[in-house]
C-alpha positions as a Markdown table, in Angstrom:
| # | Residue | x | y | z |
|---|---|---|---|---|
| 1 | Unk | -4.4 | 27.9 | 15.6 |
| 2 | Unk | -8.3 | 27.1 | 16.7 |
| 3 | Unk | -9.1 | 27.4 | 12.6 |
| 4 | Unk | -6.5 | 24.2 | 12.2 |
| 5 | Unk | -7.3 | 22.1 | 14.9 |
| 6 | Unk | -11.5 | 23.0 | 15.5 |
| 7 | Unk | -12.4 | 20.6 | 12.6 |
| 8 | Unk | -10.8 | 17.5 | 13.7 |
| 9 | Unk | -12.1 | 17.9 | 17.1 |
| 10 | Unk | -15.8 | 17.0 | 15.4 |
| 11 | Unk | -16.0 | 13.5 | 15.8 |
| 12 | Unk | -17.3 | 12.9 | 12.1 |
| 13 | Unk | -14.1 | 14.6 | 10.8 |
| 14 | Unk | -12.2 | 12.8 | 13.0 |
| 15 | Unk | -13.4 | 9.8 | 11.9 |
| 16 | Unk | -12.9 | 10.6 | 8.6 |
| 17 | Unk | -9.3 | 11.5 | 8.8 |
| 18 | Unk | -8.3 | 8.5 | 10.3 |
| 19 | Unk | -10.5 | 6.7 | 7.4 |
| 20 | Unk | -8.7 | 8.9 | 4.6 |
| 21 | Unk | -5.1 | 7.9 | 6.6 |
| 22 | Unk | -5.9 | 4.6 | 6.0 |
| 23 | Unk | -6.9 | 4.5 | 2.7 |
| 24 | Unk | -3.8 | 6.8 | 2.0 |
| 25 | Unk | -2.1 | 3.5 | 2.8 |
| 26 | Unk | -3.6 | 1.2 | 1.1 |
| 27 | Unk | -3.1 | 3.2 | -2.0 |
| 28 | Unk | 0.7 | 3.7 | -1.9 |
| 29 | Unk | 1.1 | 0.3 | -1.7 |
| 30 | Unk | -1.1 | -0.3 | -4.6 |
| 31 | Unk | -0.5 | 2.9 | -6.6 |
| 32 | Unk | 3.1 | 2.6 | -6.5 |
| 33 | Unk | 2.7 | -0.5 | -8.8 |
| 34 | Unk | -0.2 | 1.1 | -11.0 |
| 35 | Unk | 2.4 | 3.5 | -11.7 |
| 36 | Unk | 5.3 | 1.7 | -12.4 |
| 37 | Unk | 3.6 | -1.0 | -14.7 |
| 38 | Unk | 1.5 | 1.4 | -16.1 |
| 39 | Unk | -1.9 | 0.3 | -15.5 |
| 40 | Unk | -3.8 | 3.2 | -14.7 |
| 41 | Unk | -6.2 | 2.3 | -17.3 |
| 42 | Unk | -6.8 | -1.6 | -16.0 |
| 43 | Unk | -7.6 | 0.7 | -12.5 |
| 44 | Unk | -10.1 | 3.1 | -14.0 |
| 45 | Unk | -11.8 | 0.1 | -15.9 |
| 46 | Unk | -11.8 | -1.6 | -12.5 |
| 47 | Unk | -13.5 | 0.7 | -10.3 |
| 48 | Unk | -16.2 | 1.7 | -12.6 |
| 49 | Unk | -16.3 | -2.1 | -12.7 |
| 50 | Unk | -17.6 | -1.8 | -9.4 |
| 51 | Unk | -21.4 | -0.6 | -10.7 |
| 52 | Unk | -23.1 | -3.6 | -11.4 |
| 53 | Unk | -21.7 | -5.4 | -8.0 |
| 54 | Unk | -22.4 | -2.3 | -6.2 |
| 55 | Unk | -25.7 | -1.6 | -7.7 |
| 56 | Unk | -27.0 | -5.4 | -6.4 |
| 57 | Unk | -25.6 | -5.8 | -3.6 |
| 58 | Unk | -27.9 | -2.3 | -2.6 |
| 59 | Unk | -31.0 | -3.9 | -4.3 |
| 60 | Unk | -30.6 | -6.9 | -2.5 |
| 61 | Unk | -29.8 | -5.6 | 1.1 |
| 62 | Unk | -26.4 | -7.2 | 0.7 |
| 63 | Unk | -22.8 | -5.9 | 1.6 |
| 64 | Unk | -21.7 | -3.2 | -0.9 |
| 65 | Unk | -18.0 | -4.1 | 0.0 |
| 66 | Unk | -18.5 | -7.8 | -0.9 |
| 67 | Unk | -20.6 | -6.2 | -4.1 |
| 68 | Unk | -18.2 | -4.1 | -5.2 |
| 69 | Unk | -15.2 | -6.8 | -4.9 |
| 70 | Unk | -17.2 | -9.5 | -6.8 |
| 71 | Unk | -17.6 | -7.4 | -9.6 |
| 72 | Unk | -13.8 | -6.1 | -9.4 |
| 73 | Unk | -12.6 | -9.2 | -9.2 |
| 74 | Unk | -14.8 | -10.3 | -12.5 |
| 75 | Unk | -13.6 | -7.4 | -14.3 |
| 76 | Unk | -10.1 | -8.3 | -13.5 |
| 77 | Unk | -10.7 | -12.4 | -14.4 |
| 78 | Unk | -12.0 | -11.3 | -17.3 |
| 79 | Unk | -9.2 | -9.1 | -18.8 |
| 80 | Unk | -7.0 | -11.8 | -18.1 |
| 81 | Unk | -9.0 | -14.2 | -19.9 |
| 82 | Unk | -9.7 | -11.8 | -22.9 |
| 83 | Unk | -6.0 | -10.7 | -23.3 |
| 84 | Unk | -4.5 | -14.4 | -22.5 |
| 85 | Unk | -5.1 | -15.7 | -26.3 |
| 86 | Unk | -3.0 | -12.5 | -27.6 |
| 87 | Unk | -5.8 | -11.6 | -30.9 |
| 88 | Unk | -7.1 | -8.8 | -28.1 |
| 89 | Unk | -4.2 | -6.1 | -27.5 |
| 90 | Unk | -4.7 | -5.3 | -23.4 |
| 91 | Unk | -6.1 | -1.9 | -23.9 |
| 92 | Unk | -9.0 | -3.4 | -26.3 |
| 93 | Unk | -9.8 | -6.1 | -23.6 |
| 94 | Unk | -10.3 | -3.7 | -20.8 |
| 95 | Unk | -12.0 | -1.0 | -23.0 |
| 96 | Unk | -14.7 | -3.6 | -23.9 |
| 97 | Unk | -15.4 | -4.9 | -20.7 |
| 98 | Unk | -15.2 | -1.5 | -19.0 |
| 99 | Unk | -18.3 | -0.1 | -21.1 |
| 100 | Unk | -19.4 | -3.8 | -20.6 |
| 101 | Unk | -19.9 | -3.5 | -17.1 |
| 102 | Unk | -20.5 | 0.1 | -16.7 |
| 103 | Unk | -23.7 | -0.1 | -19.0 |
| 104 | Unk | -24.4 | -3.2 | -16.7 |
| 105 | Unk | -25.0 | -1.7 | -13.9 |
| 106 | Unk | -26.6 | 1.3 | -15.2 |
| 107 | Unk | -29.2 | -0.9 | -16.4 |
| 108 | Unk | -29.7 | -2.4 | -13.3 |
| 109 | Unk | -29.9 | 1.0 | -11.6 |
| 110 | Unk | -32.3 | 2.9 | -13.8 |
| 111 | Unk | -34.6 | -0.4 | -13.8 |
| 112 | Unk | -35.4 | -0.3 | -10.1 |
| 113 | Unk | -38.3 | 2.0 | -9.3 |
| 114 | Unk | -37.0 | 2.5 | -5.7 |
| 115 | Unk | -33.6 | 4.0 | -6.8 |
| 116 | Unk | -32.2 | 2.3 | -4.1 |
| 117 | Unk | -28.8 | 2.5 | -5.2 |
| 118 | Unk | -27.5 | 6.2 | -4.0 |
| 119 | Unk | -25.3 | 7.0 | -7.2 |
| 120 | Unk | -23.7 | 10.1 | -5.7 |
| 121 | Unk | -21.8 | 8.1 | -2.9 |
| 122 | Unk | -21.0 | 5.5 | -5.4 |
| 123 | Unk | -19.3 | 8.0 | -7.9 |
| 124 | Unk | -18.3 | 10.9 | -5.4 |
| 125 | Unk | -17.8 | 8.8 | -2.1 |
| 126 | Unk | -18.8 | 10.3 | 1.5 |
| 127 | Unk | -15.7 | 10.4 | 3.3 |
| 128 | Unk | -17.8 | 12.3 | 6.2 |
| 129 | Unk | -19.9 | 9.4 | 6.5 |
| 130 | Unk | -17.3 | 6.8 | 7.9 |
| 131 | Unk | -18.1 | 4.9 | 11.1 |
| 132 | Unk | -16.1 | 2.8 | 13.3 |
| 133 | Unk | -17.2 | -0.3 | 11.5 |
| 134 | Unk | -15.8 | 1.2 | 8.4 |
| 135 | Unk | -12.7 | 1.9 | 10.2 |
| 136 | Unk | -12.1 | -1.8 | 11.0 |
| 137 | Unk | -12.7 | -2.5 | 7.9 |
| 138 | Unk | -9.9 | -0.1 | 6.3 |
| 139 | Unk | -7.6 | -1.4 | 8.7 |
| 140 | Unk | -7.8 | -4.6 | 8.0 |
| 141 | Unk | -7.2 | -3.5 | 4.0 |
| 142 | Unk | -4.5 | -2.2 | 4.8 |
| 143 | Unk | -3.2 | -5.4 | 7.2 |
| 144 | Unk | -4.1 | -7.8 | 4.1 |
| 145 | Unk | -2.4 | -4.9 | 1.6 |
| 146 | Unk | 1.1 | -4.7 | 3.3 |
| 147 | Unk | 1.1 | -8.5 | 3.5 |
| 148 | Unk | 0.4 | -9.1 | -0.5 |
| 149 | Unk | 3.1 | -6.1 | -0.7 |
| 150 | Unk | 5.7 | -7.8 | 1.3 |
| 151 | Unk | 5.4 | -11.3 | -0.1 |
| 152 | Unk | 4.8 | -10.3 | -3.8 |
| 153 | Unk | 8.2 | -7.4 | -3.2 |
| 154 | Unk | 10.6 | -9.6 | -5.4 |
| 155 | Unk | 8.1 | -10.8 | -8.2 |
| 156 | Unk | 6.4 | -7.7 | -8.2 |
| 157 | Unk | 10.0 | -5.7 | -9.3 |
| 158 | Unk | 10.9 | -8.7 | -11.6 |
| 159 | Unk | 7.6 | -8.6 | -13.1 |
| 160 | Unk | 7.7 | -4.5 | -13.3 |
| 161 | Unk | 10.5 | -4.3 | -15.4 |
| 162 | Unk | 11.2 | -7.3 | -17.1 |
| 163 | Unk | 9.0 | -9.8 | -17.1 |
| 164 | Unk | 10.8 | -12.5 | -19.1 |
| 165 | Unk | 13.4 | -12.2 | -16.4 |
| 166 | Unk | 11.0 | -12.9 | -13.7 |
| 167 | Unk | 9.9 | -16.0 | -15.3 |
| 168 | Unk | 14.0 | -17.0 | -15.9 |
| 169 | Unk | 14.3 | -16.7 | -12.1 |
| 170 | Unk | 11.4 | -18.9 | -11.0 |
| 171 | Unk | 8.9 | -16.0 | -9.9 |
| 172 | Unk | 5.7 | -17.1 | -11.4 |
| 173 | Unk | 5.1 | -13.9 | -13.5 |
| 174 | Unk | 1.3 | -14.9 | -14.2 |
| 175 | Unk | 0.6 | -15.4 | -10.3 |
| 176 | Unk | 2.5 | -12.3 | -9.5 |
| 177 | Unk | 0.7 | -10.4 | -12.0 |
| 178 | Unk | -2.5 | -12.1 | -10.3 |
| 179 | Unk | -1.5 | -10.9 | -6.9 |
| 180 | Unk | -0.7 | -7.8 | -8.0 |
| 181 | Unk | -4.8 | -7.4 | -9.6 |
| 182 | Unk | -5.5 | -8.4 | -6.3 |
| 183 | Unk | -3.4 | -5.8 | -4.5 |
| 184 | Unk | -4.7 | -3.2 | -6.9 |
| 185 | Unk | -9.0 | -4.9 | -6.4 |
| 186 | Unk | -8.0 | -4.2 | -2.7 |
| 187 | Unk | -7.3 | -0.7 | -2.5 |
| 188 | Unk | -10.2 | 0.2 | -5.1 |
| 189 | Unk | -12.5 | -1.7 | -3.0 |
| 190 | Unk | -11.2 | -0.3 | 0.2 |
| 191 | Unk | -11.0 | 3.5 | -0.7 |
| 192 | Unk | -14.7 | 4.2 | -3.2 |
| 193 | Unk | -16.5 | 4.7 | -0.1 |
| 194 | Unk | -14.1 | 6.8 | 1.0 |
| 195 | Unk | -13.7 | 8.9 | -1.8 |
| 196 | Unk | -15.7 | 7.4 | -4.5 |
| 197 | Unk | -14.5 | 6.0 | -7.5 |
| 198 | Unk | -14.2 | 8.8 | -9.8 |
| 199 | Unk | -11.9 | 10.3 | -7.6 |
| 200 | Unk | -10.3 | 7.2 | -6.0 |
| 201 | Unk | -7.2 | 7.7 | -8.3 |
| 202 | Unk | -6.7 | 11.3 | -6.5 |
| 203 | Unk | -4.6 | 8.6 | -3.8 |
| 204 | Unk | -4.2 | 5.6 | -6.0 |
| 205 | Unk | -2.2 | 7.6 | -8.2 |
| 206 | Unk | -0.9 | 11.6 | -7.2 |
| 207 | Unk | 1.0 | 10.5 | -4.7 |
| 208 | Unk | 3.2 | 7.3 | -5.9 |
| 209 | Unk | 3.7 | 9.5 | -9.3 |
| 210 | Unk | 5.1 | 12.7 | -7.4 |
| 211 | Unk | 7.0 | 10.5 | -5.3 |
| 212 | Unk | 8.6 | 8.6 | -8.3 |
| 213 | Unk | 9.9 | 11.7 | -9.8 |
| 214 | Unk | 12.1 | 11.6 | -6.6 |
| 215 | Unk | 13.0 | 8.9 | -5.6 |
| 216 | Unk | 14.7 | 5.5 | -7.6 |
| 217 | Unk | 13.7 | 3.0 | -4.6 |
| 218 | Unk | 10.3 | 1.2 | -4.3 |
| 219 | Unk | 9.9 | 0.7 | -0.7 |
| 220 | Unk | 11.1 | 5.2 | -0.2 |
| 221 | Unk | 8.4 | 5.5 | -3.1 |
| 222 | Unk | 5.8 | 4.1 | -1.0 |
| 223 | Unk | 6.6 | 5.6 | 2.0 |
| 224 | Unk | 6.5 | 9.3 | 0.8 |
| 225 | Unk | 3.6 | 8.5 | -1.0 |
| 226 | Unk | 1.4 | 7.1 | 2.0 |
| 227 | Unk | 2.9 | 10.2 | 3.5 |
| 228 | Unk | 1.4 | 12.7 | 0.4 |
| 229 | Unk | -1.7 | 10.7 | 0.6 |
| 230 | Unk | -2.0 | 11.5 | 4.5 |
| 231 | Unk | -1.5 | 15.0 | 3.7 |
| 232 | Unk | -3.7 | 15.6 | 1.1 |
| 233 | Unk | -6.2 | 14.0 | 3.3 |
| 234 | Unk | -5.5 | 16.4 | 6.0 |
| 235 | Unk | -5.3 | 19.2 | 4.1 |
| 236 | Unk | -8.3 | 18.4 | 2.0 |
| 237 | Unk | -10.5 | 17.8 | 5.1 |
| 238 | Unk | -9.4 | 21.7 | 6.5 |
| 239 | Unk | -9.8 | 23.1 | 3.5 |
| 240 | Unk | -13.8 | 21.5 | 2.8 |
| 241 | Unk | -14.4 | 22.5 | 6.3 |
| 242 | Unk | -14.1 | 26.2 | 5.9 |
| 243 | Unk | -14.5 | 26.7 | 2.4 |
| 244 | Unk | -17.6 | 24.4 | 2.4 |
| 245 | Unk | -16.7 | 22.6 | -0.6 |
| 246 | Unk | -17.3 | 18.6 | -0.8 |
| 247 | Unk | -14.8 | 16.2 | 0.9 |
| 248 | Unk | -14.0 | 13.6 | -0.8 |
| 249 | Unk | -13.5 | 15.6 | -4.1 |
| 250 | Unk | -11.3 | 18.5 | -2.5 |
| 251 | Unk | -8.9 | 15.5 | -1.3 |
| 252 | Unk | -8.7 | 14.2 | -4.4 |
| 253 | Unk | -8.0 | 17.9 | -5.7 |
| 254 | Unk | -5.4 | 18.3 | -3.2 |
| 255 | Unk | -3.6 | 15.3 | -3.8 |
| 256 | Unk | -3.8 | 16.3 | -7.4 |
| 257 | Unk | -2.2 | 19.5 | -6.8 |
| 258 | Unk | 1.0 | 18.3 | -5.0 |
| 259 | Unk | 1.9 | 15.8 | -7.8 |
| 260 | Unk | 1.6 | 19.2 | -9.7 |
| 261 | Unk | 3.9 | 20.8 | -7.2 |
| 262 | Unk | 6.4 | 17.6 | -7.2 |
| 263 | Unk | 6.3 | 17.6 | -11.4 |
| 264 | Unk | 7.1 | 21.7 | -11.2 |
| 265 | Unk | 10.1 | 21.3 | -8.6 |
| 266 | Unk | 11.4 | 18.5 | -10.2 |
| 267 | Unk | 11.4 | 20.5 | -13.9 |
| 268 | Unk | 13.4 | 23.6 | -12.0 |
| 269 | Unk | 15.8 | 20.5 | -10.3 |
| 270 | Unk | 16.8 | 19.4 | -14.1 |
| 271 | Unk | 17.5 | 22.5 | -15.6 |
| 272 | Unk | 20.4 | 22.2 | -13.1 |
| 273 | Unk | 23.9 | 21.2 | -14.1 |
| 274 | Unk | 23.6 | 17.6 | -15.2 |
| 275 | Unk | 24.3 | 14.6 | -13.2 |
| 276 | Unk | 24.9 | 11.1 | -13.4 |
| 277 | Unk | 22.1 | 8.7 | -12.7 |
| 278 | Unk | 22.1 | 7.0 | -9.7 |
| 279 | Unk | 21.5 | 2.9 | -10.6 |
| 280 | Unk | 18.3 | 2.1 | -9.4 |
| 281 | Unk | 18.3 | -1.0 | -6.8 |
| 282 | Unk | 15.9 | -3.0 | -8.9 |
| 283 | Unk | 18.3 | -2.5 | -12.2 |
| 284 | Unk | 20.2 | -6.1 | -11.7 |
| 285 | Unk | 23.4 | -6.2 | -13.1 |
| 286 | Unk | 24.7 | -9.1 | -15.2 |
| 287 | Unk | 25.0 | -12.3 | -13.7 |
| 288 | Unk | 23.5 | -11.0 | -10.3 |
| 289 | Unk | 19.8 | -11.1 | -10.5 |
| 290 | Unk | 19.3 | -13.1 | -7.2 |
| 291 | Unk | 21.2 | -10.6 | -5.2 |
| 292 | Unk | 20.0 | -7.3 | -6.8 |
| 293 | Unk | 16.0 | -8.2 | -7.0 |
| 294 | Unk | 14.7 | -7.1 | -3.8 |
């Protein structure tokens, strides 16, 4: 059992496991919703967003956390703003100001002499390189994450799957759908230094997907999938260690693989004799929206 437990006993891979645990979090709250609206693309677009912010914020001596949500938030502002008049379709929006911003901050990258901006961490994260500081600063994502979950539960689920509803019932669709950017900004901002963002959808998304193949209720979707996400991250971590393979990206790949896994055993489970649906809890039924939202 030494080749299982030796790794974490370093205090860097320590460190970094409780970082990745954290971030797992985060991003089952967050991912659960990327899934179920769909807005995996409005996630990419976001964290490669994150360049320009990023890329000043390091020129400049700044906070790269503060950078990085400036420019999220921005990107986020602005697809709202692009997509509110209805001429731009969603996808068009976000595609614009995606290669927008991107080009942004490679331009402000490639016209510093110093390079000061380390692109590698950006894209590919350092999950090794997590201090204490970085620690406080993942939990407290994670504090102000379950609190945006918990108060946005109800308008969140009206706004999921049926939005016109949600509006019906009083719930603010447009400052749910705010909240829910924010919740999203959060864990992307959170989790690139973890994992970087080209593989920051290894947690944001594996995990809530495998678990919705499973299960029909939000709260059990989010649970197994900050539960995925803590395993990938522990698995990930013993497998880098002794293969020698990088970090961040082997997590990703790991998290990867178990949605995979999920999608496979889930294929054999319905090639079974049929079954009636179980009615998911957020399906109101006519006449009872109140009581059935939750």
């Amino acid at each position: 059992m030494e080749w299982l437990i030796a790794p974490f006993e370093v205090s860097f891979v320590a460190r970094a496991l409780v970082g990745g645990l954290l971030v797992s979090g985060v991003c089952a709250l967050a991912g659960t919703w990327v899934v179920l609206r769909g807005m995996a693309f409005l996630g990419d677009a976001m964290s490669h967003g994150m360049l320009p912010g990023v890329a000043l914020a390091s020129l400049l001596g700044g906070s790269l956390f503060l950078g990085a949500a400036a420019s999220a938030v921005a990107m986020a502002l602005g697809v709202t703003a692009l997509t509110r008049s209805g001429r731009l379709s969603r996808d068009t929006g976000i595609g614009l100001l995606f290669v927008g911003m991107l080009a942004a901050g490679v331009i402000i990258v490639s016209h510093s002499r110093s390079f000061a901006v380390d692109l590698t961490g950006f894209l590919f994260g350092d999950v090794l390189a997590v201090r204490e500081r970085d620690l406080l600063v993942l939990a407290a994502a994670l504090a102000a994450a379950a609190a945006i979950a918990l108060l946005g539960h109800r308008a969140f689920v009206a706004l999921a799957f049926d939005p016109r509803k949600a509006e019906t019932l009083g719930l603010r669709p447009r400052a749910a759908h705010l909240a829910m950017l924010a919740l999203v900004t959060l864990a992307i901002v959170a989790s690139f230094h973890v994992v970087g963002t080209l593989l920051v959808f290894g947690l944001l998304i594996a995990p809530p997907a495998a678990m919705s193949l499973w299960a029909r209720r939000i709260p059990v979707i989010m649970l197994g999938a900050a539960l995925l996400g803590a395993a990938s991250v522990a698995a990930g971590l013993l497998a880098s260690w002794h293969l020698g393979t990088a970090a961040g990206a082997t997590i990703a790949a790991v998290a990867v693989a178990l949605f995979f896994l999920s999608a496979l055993a889930s294929a054999v489970r319905d090639r079974g004799p049929a079954r009636p649906l179980p009615v998911p809890d957020h399906a109101p039924e006519h006449g009872k929206e109140h009581e059935s939202i939750r």
